[in-house]
N, C-alpha and C positions, 0 to 999 in steps of 0.2 A: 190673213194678209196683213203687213206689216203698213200701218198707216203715219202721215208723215205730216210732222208739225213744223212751222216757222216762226220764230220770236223774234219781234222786233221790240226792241228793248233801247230809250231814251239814253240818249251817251255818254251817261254819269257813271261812273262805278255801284252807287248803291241801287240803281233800275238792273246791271247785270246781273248783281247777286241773288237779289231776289228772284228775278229770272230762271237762275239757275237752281235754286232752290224749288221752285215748282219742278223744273223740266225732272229734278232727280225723283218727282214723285212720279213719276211716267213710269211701267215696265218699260226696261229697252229691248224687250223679245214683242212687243204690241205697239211702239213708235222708233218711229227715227226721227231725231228731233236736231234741226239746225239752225244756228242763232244767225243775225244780222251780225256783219263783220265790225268790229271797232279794233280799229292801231292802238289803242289803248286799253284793251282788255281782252281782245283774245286770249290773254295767256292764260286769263282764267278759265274760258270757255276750253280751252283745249287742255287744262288740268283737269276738267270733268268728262273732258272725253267726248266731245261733242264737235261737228262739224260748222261751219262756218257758211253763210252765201253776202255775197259782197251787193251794195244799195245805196243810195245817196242817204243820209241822215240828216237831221237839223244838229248847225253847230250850236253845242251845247253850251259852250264858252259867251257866245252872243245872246244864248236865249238866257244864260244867270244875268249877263248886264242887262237885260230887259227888266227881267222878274225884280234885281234890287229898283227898278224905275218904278214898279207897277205898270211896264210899259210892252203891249203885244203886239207890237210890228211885225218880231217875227212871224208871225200865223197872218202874214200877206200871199197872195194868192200865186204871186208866179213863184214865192220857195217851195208852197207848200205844193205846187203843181208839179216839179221837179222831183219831190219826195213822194207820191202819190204816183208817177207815172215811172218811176222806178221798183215801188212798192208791188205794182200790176204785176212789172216784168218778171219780176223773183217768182211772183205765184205763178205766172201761165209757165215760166220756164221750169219749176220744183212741183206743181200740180199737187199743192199739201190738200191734207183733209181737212186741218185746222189751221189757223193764223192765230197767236197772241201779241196782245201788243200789253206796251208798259207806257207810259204817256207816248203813244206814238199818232196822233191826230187825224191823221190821213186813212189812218188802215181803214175804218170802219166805213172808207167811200172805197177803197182798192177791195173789199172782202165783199163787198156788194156787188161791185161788178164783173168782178170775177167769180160769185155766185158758192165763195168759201164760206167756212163757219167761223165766228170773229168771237176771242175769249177777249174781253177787256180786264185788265188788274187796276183797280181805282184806289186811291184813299178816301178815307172814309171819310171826309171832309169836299170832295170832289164828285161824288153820289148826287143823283137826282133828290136821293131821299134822307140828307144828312139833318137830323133834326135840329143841331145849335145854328146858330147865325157866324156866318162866315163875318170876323168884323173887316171893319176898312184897314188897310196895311197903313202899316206909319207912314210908309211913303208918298202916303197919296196927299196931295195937295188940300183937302180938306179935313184930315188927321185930326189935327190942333183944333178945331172948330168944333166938330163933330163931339170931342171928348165934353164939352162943356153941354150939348145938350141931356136931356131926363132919359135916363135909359130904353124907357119902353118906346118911346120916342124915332130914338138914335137907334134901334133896333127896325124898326120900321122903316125909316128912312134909308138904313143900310142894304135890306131886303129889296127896296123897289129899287134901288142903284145897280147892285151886282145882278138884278133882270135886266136891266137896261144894255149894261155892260156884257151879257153872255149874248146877248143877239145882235151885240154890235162886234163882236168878237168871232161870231157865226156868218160874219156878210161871205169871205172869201168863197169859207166852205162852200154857202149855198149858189154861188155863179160857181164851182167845179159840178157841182153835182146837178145843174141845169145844163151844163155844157156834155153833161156823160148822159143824161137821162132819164135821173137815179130820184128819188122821191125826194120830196122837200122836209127839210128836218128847221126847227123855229127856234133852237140854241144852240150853243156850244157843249151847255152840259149831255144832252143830247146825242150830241155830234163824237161823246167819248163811250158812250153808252156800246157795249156789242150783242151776238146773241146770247151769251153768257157773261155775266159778270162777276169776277171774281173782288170782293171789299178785301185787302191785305190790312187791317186792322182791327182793334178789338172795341166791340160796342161800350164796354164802359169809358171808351179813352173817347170815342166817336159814334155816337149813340143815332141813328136810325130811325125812320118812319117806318111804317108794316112794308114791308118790301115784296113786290113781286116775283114768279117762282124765278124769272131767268136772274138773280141775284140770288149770291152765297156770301156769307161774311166767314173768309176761309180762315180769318186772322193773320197776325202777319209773318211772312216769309221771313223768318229769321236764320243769317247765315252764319255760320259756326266753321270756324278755320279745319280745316284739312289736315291740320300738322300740329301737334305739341310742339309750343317753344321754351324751349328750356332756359331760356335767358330771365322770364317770365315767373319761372317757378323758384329761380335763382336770387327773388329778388328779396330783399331783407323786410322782416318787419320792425323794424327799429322806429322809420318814419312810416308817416300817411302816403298812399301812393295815391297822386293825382293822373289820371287819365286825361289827356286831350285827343279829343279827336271832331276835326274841321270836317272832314267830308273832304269833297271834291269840289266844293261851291264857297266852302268857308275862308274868311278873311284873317287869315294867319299872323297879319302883321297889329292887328290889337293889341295878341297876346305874348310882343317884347317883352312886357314887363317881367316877366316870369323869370328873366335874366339875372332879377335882382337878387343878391344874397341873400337877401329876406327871406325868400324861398328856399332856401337849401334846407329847411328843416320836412322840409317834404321829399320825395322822391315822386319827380312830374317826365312822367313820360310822355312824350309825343308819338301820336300815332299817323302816317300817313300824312307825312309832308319831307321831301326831298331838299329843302331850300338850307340855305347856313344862317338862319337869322337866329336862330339858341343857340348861345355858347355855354350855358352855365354850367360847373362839373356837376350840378346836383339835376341836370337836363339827360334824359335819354332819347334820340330822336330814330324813329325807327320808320321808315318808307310802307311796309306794311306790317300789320299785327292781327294774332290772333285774338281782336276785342275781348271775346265771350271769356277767354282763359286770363287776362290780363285783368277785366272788371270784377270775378270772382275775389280777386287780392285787393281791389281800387277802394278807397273812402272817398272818392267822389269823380265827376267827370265832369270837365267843359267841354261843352261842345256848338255846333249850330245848328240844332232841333232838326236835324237830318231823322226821314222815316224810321230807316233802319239803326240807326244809332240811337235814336232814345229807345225803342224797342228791348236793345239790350241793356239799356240801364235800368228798364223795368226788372227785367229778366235775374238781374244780379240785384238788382232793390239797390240800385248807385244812387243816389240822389244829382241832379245834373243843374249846371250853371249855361247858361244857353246865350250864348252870342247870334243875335238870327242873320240870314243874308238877304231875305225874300218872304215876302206876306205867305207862301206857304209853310215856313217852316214856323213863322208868326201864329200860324192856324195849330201845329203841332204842340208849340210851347204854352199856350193858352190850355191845352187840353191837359197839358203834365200839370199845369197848375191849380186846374180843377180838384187832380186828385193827389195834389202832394208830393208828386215826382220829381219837382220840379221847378226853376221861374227863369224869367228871364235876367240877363245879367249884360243889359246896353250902358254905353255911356259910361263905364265908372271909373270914379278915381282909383287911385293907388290904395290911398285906405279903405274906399270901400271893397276893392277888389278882397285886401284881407280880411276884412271882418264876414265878406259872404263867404271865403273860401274856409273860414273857423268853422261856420252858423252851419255850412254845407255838409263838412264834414260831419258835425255832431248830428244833425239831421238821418244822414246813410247813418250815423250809428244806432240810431233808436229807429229801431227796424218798426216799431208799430207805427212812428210816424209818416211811417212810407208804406201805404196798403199794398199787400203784392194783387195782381190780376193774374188771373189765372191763364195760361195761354190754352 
């Protein structure tokens, strides 16, 4: 008998991908598998042939201006009641065997009471049992202060903060889940927690405590274009090719300067942005790209320490310059810098802009200075 999945997948592009990248490890002769509808990415889902069911989602757009705050108002109790009592409806009306969710908060109280199996996909930085210390995001008001105290210190002080923080993050959850009937859970980390959880990362990038059996570290979903583009393969090696790629979260308008003629001894493609703010003729700006076949050619990539996107600078040994938008992808770029992939690139002038984007490139060039990880 054919059994029947539902994904609900957070409303960014790179949570669908990934998405869709497990759903393809399914046989489709042993699931039927249909995603949560988005206006803005169905056309992916329905390039891989997959069905659709419609459901209230968190706006995503509100929940990035939160996240650059350090700020979680969104995960207040009547949005998340809205998403949660729509989530029910999907199950009792689709009656799946499984539910996966991708940051989707709510599910693991809707799969409870609906009495479904709950796959959670976590990063590996977002685990119960992530062993580095999550630091404080720049944003946070005590940033500047904190940097001045002794490490082992400011480590510990950070650890009993972000407890404080997850069970003050958990209050909503826990009045939805006295109001249904449903066991009391004591955080938020917790509260992302399912009956299976899948880690979409790899231990040397996000290293692990001994993990219990209902945890796998699957490594990460990495999604690879559909299509050869030949524009792509077209492209001369005369100059260095610069790769950007923002994401769907990333702030675009930093990276004007790229405008400047100074540049043109590069070939700087833009990936995945619609807007007319690059006019340079040595600029190509292309709405989507197939990353994986473009970084194979790239000497470097900027980007904003998006999951999925450093994943493939690993994958190609890019070395990446990282503009962040949000203490998560803070938590990403700290890890490329652990192992060399990587640093952050806030704040810069004009000249330091070139001399990182010189250092950057020689960098990708000396492939030993870049360890590969194995996926």
């Amino acid at each position: 008998m054919t059994k029947t999945i539902l994904i609900f997948p957070f409303d960014l592009l790179s949570h669908y991908l990934r998405c869709l990248v497990l759903a393809d490890r399914y046989d489709p002769k042993e699931y039927r598998i249909l995603f949560q509808s988005s206006a803005r990415y169905n056309v992916h889902v329905d390039r891989h042939g997959y069905q659709t069911f419609s459901g209230k989602n968190f706006d995503s757009e509100m929940v990035m201006r939160c996240a650059v705050e350090f700020n979680f108002e969104w995960l207040n109790e009547t949005d998340l009641a809205e998403v949660l009592l729509e989530q029910i409806a999907a199950i009792e009306l689709y009656k799946p065997d499984i539910v996966i969710g991708d940051v989707a908060p709510t599910l693991k109280i809707a799969a409870e009471f609906t009495n479904v199996v709950y796959i959670s996909l976590l990063n590996g930085y977002l685990s119960k049992y992530y062993s580095e210390v999550r630091s404080l995001p720049k944003a946070h008001r005590l940033y500047p202060y904190l940097r001045l105290i002794p490490a082992g210190i400011r480590k510990n002080l950070v650890r009993m903060g972000e407890k404080f923080t997850f069970k003050q993050i958990h209050r909503p959850f826990h009045q939805l889940r006295i109001g249904l009937g449903l066991n009391h859970l004591d955080n938020y980390l917790s509260e992302t927690e399912g009956d299976l959880n899948y880690i979409c990362d790899l231990p040397a990038l996000f290293p692990q405590r001994q993990l219990p059996g209902n945890y796998t570290c699957i490594g990460p979903l990495v999604y690879q274009g559909l299509a050869t583009e030949l524009w792509i393969d077209q492209l001369g090696a005369d100059k260095p090719i610069i790769c950007v790629s923002m994401g769907s979260s990333g702030d675009w308008k930093v990276l004007s300067f790229l405008n400047d003629p100074y540049y043109s001894r590069y070939t700087v493609v833009i990936a995945g942005y619609t807007g007319n703010l690059f006019t340079g003729s040595h600029i190509l700006v292309k709405d989507f790209v197939n990353l994986q076949q473009l970084l194979a050619k790239a000497s470097l990539m900027i980007c904003h320490g998006g999951n999925g996107t450093l994943y493939l600078g690993i994958l190609a040994n890019v070395y990446m310059l990282c503009i962040t938008n949000h203490f998560e992808q803070e938590w990403n770029v700290q890890a490329l810098e652990r192992n060399n992939h990587g640093e952050f690139a806030l704040a810069l002038t004009e000249l330091q802009w070139r001399e990182r984007i010189s250092s950057g490139i020689k960098k990708t060039a000396g492939v030993n200075s870049v360890p590969t990880l194995a996926f």
